[in-house]
N, C-alpha and C positions, 0 to 999 in steps of 0.2 A: 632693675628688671621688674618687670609688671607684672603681681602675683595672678593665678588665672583662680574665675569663683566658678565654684562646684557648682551650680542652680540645680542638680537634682541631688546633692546631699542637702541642700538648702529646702527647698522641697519638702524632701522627706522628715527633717528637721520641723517644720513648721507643722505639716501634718501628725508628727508627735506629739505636738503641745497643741494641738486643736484634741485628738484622741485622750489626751491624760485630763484637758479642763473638762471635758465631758464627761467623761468617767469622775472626777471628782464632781462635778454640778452632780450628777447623780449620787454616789454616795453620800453625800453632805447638801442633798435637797431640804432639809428641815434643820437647818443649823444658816443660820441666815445672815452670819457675815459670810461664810462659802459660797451660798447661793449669790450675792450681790456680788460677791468678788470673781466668781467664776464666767457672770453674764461681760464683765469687762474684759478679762483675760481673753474670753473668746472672741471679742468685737477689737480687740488688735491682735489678735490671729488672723481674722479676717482680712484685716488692712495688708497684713503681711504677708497674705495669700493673693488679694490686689496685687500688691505692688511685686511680686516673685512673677505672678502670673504674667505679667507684662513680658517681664525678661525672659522666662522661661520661653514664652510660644514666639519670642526673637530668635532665641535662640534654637528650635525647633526647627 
């Protein structure tokens, strides 16, 4: 049986981890391995909001 995927708990999921790497790139702006590793985390959040967005507005 073919499990069915939630794309708006997926979503809101991803928007999480876009909102928490922000908030950290902020707190941890002068400490500069957070700042380098925070610009990453966000630019595959991105992708991951690409590639949701695809399915998502299929699914819409």
């Amino acid at each position: 049986m073919a499990q069915q995927i939630d794309l708006n708990k997926i979503n809101d999921k991803i928007q999480l981890l876009k909102k928490t790497a922000q908030e950290l790139s902020q707190i941890g702006e002068n400490f500069p391995a957070i700042a380098r590793n925070t610009v990453r985390i966000l630019a595959s959040v991105k992708m991951l909001e690409i590639n949701v967005s695809d399915l998502f507005e299929l699914d819409s």
